[in-house]
mmCIF file of the N, C-alpha and C atoms, coordinates in Angstrom:
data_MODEL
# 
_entry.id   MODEL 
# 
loop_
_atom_site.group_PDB 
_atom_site.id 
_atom_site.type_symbol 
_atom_site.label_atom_id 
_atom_site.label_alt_id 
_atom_site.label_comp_id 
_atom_site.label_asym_id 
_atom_site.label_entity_id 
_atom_site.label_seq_id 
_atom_site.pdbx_PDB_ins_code 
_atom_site.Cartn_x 
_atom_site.Cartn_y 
_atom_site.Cartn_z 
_atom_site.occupancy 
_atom_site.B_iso_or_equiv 
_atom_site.pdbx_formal_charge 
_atom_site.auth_seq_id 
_atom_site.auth_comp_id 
_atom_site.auth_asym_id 
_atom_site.auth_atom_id 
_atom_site.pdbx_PDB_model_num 
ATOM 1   N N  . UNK A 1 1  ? 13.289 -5.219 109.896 1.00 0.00 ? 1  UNK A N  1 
ATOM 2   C CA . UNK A 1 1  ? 13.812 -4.452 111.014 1.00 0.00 ? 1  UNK A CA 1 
ATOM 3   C C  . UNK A 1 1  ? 14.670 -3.306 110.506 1.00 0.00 ? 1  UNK A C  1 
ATOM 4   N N  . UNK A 1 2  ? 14.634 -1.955 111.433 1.00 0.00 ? 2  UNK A N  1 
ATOM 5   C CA . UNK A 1 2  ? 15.903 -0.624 111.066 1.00 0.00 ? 2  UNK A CA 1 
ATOM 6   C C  . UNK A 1 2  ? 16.754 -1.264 111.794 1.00 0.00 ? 2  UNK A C  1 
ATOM 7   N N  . UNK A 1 3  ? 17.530 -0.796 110.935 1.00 0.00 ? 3  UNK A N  1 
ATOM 8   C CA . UNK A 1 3  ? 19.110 -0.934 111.046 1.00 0.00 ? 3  UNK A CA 1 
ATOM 9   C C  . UNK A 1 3  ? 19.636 -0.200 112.307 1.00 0.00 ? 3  UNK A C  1 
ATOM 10  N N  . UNK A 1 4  ? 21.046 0.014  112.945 1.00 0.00 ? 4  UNK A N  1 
ATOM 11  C CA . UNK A 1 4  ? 21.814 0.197  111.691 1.00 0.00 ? 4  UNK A CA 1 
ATOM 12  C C  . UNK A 1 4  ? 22.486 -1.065 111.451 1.00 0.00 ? 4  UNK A C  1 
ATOM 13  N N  . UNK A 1 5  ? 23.147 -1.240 109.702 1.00 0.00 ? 5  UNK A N  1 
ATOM 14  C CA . UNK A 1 5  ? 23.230 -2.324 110.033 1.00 0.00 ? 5  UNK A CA 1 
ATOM 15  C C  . UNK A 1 5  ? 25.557 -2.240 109.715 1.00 0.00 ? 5  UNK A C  1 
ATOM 16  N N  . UNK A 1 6  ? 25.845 -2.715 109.343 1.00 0.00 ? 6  UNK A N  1 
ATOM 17  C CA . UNK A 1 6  ? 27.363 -2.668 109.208 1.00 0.00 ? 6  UNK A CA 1 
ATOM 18  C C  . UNK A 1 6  ? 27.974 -3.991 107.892 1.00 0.00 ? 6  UNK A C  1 
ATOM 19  N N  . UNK A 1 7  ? 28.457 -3.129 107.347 1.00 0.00 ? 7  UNK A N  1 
ATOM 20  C CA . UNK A 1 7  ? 28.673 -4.258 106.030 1.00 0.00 ? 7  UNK A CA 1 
ATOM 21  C C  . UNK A 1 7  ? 30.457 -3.830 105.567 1.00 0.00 ? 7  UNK A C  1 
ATOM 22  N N  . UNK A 1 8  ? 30.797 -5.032 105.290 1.00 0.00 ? 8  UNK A N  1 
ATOM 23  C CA . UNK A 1 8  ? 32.089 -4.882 104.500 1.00 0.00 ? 8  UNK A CA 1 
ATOM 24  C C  . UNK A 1 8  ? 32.379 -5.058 103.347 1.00 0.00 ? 8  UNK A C  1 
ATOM 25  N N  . UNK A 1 9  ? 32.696 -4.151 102.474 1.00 0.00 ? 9  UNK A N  1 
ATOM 26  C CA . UNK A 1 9  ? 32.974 -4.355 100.907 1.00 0.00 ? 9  UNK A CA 1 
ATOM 27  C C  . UNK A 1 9  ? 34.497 -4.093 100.532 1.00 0.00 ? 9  UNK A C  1 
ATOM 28  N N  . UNK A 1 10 ? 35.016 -5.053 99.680  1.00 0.00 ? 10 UNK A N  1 
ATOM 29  C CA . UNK A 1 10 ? 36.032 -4.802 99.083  1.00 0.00 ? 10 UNK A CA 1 
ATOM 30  C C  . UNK A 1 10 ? 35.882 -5.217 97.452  1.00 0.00 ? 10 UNK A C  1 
ATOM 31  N N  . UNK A 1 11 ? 37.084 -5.319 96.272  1.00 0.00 ? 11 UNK A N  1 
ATOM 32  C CA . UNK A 1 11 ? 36.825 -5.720 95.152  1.00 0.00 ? 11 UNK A CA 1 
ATOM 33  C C  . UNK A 1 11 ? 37.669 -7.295 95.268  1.00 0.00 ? 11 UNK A C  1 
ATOM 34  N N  . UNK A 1 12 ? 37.147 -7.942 94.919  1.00 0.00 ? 12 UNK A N  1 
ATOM 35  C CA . UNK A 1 12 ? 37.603 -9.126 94.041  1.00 0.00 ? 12 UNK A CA 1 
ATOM 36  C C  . UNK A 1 12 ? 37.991 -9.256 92.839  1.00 0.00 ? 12 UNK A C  1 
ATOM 37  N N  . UNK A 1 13 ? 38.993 -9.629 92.225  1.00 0.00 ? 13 UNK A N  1 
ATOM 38  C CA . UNK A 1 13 ? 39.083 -9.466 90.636  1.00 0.00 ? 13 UNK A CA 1 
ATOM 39  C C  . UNK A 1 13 ? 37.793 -8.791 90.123  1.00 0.00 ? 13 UNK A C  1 
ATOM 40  N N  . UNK A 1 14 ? 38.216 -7.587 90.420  1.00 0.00 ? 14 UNK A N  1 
ATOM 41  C CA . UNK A 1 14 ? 37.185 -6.040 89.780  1.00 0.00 ? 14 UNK A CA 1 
ATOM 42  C C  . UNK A 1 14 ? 35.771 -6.313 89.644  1.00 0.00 ? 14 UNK A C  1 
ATOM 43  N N  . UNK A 1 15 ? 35.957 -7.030 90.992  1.00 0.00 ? 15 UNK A N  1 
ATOM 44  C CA . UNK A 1 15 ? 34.492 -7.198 91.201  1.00 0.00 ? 15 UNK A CA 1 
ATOM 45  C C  . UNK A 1 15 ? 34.113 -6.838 93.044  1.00 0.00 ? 15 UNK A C  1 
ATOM 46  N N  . UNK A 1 16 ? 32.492 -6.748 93.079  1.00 0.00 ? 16 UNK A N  1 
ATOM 47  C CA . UNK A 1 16 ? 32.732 -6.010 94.345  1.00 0.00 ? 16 UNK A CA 1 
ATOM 48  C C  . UNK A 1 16 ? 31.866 -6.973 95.184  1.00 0.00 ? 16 UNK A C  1 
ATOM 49  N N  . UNK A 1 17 ? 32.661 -7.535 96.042  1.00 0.00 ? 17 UNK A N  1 
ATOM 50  C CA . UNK A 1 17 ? 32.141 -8.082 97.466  1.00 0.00 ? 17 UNK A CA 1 
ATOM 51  C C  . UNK A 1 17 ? 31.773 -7.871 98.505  1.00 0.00 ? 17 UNK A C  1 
ATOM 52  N N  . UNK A 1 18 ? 30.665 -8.106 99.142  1.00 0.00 ? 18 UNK A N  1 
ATOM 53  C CA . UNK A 1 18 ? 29.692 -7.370 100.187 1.00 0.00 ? 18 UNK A CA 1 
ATOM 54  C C  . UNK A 1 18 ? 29.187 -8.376 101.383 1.00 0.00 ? 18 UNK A C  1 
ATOM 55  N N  . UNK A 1 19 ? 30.195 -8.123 102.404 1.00 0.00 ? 19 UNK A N  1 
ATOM 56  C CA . UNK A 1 19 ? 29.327 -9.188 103.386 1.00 0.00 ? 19 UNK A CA 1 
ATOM 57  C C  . UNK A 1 19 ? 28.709 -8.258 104.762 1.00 0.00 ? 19 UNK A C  1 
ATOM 58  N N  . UNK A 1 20 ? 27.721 -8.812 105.552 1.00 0.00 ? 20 UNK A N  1 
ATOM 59  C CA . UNK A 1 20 ? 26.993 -8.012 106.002 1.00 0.00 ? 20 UNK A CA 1 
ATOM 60  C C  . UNK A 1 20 ? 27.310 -8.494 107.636 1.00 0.00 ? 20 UNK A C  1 
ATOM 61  N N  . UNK A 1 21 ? 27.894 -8.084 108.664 1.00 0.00 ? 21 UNK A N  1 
ATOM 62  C CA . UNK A 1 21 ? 28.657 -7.937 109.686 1.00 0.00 ? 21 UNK A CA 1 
ATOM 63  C C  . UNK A 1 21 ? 27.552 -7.978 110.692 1.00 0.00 ? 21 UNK A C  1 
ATOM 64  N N  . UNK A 1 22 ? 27.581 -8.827 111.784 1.00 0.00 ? 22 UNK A N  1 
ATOM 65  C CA . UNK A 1 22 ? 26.671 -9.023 112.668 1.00 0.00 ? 22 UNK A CA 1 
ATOM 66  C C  . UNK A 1 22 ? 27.706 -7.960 113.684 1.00 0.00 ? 22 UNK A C  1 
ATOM 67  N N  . UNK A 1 23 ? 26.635 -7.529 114.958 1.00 0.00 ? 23 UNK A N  1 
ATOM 68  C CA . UNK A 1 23 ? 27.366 -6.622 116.255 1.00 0.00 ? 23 UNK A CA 1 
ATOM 69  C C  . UNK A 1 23 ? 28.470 -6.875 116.114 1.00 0.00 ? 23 UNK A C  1 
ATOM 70  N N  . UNK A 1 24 ? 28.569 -8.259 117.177 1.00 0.00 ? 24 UNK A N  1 
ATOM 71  C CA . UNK A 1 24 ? 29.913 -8.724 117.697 1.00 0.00 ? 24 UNK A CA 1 
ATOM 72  C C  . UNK A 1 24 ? 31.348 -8.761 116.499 1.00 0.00 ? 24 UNK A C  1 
ATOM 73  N N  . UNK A 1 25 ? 30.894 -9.322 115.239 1.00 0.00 ? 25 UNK A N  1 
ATOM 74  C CA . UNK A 1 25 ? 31.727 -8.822 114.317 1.00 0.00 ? 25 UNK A CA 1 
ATOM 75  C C  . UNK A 1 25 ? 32.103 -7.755 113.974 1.00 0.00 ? 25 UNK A C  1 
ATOM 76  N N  . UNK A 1 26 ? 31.141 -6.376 114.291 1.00 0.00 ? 26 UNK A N  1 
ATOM 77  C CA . UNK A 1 26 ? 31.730 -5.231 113.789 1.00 0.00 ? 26 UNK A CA 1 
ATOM 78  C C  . UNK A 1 26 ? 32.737 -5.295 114.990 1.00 0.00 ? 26 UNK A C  1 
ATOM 79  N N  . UNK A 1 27 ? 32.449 -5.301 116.282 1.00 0.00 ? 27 UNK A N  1 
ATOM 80  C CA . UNK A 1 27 ? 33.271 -4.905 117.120 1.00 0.00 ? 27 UNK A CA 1 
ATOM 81  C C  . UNK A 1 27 ? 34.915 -5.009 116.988 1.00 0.00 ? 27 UNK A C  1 
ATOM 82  N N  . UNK A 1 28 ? 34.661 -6.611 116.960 1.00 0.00 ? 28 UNK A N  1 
ATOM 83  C CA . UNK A 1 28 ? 35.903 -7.200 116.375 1.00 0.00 ? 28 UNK A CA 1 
ATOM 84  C C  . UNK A 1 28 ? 36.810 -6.994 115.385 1.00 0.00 ? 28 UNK A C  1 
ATOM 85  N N  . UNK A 1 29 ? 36.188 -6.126 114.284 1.00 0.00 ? 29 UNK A N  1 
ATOM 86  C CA . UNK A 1 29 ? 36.749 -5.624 113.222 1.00 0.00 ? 29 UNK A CA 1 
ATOM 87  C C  . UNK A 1 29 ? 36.809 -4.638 113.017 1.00 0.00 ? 29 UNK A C  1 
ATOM 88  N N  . UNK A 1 30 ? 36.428 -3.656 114.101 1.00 0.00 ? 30 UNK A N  1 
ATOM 89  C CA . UNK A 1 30 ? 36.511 -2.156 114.442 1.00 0.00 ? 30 UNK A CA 1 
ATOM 90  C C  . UNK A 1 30 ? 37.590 -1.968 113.632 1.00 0.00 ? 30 UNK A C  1 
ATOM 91  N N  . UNK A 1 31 ? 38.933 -1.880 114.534 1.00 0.00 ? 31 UNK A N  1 
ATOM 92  C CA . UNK A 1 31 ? 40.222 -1.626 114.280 1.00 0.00 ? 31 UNK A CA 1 
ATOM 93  C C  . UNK A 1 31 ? 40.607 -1.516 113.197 1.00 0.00 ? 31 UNK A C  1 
ATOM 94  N N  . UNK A 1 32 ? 40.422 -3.009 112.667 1.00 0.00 ? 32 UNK A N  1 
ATOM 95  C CA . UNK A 1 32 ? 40.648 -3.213 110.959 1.00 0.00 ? 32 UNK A CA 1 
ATOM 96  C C  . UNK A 1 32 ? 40.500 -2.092 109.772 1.00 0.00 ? 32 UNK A C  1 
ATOM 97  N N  . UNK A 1 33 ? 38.764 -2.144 109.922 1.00 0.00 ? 33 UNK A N  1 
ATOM 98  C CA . UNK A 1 33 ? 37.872 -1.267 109.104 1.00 0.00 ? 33 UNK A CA 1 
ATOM 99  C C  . UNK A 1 33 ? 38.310 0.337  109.353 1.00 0.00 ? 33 UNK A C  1 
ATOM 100 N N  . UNK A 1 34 ? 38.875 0.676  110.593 1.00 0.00 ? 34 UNK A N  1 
ATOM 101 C CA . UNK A 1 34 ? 39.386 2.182  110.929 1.00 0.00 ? 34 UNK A CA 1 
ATOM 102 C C  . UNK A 1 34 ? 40.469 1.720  110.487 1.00 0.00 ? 34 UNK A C  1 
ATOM 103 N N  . UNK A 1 35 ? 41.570 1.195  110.313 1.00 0.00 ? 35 UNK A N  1 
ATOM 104 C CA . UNK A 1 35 ? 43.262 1.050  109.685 1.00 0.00 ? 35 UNK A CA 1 
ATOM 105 C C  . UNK A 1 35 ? 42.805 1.113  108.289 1.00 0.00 ? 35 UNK A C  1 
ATOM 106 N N  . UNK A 1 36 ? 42.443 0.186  107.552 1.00 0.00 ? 36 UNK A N  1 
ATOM 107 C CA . UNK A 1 36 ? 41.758 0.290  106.211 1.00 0.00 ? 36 UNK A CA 1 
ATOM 108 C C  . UNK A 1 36 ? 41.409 1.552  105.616 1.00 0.00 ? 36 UNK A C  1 
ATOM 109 N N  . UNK A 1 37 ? 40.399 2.427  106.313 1.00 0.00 ? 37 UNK A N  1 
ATOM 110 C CA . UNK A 1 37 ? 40.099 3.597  106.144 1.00 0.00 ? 37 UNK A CA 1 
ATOM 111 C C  . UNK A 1 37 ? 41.477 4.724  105.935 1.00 0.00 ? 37 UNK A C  1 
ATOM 112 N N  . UNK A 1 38 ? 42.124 4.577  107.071 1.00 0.00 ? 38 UNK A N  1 
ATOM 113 C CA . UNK A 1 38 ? 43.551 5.392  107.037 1.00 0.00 ? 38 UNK A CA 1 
ATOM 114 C C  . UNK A 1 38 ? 44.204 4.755  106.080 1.00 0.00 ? 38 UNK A C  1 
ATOM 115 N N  . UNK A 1 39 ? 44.855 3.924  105.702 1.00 0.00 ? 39 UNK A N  1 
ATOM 116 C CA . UNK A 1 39 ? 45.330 3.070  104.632 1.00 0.00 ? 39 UNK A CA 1 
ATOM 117 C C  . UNK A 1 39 ? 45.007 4.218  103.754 1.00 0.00 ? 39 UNK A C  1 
ATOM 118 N N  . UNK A 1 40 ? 43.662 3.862  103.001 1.00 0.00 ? 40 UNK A N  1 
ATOM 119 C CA . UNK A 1 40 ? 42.927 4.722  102.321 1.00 0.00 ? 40 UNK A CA 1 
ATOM 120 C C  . UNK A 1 40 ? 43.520 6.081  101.694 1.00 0.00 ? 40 UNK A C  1 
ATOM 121 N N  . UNK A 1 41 ? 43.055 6.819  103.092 1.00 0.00 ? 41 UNK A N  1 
ATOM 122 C CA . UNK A 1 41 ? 43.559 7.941  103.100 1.00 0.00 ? 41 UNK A CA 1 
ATOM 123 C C  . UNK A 1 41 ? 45.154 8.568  102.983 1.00 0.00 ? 41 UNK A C  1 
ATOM 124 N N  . UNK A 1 42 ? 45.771 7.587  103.284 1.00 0.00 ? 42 UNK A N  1 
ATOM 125 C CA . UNK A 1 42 ? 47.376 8.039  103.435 1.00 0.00 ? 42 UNK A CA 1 
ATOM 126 C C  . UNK A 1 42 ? 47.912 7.378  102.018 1.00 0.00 ? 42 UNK A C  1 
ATOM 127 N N  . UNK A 1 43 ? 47.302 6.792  101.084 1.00 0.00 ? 43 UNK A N  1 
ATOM 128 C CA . UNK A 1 43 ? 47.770 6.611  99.962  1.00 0.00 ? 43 UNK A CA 1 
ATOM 129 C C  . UNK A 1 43 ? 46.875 7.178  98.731  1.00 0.00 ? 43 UNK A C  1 
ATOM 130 N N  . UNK A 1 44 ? 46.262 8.165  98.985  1.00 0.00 ? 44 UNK A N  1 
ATOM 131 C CA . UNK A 1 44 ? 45.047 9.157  98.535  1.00 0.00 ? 44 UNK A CA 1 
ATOM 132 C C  . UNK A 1 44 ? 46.582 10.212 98.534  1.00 0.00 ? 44 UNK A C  1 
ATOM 133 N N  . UNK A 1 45 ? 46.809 10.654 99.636  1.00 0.00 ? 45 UNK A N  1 
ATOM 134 C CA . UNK A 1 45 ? 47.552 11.800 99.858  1.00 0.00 ? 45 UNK A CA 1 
ATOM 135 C C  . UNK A 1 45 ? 49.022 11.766 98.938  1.00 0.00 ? 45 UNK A C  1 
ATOM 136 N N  . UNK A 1 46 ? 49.270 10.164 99.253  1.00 0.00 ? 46 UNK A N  1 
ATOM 137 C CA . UNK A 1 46 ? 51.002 9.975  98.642  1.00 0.00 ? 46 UNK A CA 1 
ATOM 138 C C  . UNK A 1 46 ? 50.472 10.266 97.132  1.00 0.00 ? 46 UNK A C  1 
ATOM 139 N N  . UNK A 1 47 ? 49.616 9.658  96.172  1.00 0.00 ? 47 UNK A N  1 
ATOM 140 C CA . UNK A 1 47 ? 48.925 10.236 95.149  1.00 0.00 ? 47 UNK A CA 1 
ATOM 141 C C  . UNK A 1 47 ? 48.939 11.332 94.571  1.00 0.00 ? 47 UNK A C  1 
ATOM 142 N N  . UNK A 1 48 ? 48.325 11.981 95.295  1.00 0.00 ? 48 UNK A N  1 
ATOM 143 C CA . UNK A 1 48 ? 48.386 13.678 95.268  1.00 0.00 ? 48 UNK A CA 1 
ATOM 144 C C  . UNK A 1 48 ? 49.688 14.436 95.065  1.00 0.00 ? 48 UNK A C  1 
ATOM 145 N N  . UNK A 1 49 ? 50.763 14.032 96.071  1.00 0.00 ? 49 UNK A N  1 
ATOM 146 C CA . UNK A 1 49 ? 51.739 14.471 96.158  1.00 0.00 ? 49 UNK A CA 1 
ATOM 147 C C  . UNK A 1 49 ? 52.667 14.175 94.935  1.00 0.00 ? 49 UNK A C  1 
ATOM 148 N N  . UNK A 1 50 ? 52.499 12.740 94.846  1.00 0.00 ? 50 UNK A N  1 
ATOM 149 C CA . UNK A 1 50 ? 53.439 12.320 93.387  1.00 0.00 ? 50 UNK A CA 1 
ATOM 150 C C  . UNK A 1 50 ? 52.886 12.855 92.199  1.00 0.00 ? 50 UNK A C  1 
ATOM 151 N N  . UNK A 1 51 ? 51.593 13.375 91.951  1.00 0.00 ? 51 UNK A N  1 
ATOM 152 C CA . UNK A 1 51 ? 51.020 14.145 91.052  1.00 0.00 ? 51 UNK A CA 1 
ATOM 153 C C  . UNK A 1 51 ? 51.280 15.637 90.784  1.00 0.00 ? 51 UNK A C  1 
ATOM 154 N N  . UNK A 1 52 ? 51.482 15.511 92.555  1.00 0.00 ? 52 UNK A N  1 
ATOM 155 C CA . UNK A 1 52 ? 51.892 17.093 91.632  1.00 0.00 ? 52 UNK A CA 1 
ATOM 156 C C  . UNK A 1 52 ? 53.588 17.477 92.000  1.00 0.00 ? 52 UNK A C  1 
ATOM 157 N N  . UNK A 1 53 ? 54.023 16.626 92.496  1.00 0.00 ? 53 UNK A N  1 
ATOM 158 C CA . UNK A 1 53 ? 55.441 16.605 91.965  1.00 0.00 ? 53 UNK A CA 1 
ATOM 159 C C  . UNK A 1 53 ? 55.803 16.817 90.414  1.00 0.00 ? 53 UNK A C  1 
ATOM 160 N N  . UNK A 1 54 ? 54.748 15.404 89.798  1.00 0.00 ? 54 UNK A N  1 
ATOM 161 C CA . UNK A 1 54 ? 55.343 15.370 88.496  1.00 0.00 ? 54 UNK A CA 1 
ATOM 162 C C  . UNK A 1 54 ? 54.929 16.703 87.598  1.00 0.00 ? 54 UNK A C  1 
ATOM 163 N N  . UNK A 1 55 ? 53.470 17.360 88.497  1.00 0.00 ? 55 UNK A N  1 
ATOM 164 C CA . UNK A 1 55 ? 53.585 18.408 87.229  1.00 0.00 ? 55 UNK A CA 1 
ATOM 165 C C  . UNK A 1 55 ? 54.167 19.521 88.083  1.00 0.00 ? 55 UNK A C  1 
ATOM 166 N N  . UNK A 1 56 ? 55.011 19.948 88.302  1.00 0.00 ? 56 UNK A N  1 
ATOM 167 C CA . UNK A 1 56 ? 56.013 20.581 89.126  1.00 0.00 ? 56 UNK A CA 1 
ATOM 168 C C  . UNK A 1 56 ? 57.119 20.525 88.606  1.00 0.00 ? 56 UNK A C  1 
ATOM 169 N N  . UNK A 1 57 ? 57.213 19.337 87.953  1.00 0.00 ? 57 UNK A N  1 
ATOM 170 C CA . UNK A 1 57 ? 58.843 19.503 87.155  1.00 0.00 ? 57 UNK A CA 1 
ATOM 171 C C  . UNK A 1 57 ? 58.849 20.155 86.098  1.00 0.00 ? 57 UNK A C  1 
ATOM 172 N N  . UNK A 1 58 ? 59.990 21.389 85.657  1.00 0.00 ? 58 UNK A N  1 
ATOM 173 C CA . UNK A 1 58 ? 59.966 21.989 84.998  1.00 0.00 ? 58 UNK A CA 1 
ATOM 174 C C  . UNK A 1 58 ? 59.813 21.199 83.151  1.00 0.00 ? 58 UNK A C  1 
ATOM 175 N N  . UNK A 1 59 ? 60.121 20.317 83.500  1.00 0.00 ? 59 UNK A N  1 
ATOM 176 C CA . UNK A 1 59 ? 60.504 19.748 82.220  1.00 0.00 ? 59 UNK A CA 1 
ATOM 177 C C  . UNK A 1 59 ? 59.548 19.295 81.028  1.00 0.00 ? 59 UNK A C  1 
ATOM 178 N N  . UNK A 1 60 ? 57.955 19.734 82.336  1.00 0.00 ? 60 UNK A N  1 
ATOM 179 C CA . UNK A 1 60 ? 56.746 19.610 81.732  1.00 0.00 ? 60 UNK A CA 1 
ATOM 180 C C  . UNK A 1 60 ? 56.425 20.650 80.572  1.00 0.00 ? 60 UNK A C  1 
ATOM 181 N N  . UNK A 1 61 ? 57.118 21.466 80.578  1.00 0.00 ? 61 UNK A N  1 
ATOM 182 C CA . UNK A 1 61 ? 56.611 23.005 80.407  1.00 0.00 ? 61 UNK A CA 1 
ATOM 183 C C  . UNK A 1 61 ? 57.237 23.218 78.943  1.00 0.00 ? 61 UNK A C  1 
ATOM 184 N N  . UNK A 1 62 ? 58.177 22.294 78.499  1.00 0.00 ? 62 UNK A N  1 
ATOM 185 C CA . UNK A 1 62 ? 58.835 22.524 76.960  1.00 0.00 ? 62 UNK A CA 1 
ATOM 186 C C  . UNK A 1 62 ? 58.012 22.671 75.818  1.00 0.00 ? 62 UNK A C  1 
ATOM 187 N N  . UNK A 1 63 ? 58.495 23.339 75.045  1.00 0.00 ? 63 UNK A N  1 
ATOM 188 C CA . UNK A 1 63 ? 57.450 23.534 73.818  1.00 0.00 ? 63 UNK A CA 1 
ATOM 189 C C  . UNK A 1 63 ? 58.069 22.583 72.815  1.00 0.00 ? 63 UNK A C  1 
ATOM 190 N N  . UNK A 1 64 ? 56.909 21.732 72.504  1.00 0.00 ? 64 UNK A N  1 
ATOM 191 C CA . UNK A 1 64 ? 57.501 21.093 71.031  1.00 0.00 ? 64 UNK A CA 1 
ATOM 192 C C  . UNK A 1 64 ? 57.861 21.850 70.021  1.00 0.00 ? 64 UNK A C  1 
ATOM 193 N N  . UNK A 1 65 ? 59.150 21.772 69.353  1.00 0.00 ? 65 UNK A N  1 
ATOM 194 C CA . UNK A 1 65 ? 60.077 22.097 67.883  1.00 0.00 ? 65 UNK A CA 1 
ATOM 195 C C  . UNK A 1 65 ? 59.548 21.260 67.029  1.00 0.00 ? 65 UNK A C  1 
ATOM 196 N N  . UNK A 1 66 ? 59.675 21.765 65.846  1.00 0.00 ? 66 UNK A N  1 
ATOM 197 C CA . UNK A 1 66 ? 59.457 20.863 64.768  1.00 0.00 ? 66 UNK A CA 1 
ATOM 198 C C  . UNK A 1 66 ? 61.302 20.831 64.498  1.00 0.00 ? 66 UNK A C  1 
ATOM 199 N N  . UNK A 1 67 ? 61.700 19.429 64.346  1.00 0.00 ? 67 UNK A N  1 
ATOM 200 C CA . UNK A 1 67 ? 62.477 19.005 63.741  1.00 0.00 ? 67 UNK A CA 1 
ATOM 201 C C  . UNK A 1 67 ? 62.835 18.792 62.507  1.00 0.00 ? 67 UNK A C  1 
ATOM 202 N N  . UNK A 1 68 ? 64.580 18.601 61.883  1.00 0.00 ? 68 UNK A N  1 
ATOM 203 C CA . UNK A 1 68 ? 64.504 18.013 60.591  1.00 0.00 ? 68 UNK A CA 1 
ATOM 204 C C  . UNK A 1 68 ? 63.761 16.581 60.048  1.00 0.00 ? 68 UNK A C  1 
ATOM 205 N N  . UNK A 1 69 ? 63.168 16.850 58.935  1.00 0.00 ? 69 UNK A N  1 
ATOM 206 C CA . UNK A 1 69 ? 62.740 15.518 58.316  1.00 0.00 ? 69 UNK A CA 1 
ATOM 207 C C  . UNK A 1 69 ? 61.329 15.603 58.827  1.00 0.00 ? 69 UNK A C  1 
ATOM 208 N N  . UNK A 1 70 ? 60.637 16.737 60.136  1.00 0.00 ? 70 UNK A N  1 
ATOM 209 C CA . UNK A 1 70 ? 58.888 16.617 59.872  1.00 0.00 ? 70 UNK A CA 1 
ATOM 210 C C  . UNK A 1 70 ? 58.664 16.022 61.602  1.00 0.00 ? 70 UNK A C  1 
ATOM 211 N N  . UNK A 1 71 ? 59.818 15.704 62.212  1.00 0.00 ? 71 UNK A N  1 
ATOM 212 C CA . UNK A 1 71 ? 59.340 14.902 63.315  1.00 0.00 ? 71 UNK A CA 1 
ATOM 213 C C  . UNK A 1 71 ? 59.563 16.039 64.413  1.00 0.00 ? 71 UNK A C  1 
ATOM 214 N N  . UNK A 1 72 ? 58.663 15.637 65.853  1.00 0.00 ? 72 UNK A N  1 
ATOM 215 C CA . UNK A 1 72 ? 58.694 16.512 66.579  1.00 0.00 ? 72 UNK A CA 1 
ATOM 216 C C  . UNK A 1 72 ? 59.908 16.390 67.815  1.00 0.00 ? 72 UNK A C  1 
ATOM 217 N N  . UNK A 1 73 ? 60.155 17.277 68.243  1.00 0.00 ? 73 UNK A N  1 
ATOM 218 C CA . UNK A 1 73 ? 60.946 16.936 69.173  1.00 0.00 ? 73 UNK A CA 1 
ATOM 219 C C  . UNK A 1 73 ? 60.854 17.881 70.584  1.00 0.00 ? 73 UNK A C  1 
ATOM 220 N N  . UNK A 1 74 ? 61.433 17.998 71.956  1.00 0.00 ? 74 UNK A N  1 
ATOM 221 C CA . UNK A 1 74 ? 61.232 19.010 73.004  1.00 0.00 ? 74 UNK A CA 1 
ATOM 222 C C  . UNK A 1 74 ? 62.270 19.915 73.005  1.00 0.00 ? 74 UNK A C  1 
ATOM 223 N N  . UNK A 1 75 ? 62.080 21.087 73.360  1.00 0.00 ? 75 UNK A N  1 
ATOM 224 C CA . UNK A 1 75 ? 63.321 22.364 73.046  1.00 0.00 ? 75 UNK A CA 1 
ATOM 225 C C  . UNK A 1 75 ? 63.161 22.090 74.907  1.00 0.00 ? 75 UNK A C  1 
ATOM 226 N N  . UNK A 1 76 ? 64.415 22.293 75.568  1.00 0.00 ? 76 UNK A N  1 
ATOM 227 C CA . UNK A 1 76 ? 64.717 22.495 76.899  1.00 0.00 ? 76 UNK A CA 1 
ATOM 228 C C  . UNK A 1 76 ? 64.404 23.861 77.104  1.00 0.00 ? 76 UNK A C  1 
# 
């Protein structure tokens, strides 16, 4: 038979689990599967942001010195 059909996957100890959602179950788990999705997305974004915070800080930008004795060090 065509579909459509509705399936849920997540990982298990880095592994990936797949169960396959009858109607009445998707219905029921509408909500879920749309919160999940946003979940998703709103910690996609916090990501982003803490990424480029960090390369935003000036402190990225120092040039390594060579130091006494051969070792390297950061000039402010």
């Amino acid at each position: 038979l065509h579909g459509p059909y509705w399936q849920w996957t997540r990982k298990v100890a880095a592994k990936t689990v797949c169960r396959w959602l009858s109607l009445d179950q998707r219905h029921d788990y509408q909500a879920w599967i749309d919160n999940d999705r946003r979940l998703r997305e709103l910690l996609s974004q916090l990501e982003a942001l803490g990424a480029a915070a960090l390369e935003a800080d000036p402190r990225w930008q120092r040039k390594p010195t060579a130091a006494p004795g051969g070792t390297t060090q950061t000039s402010p």
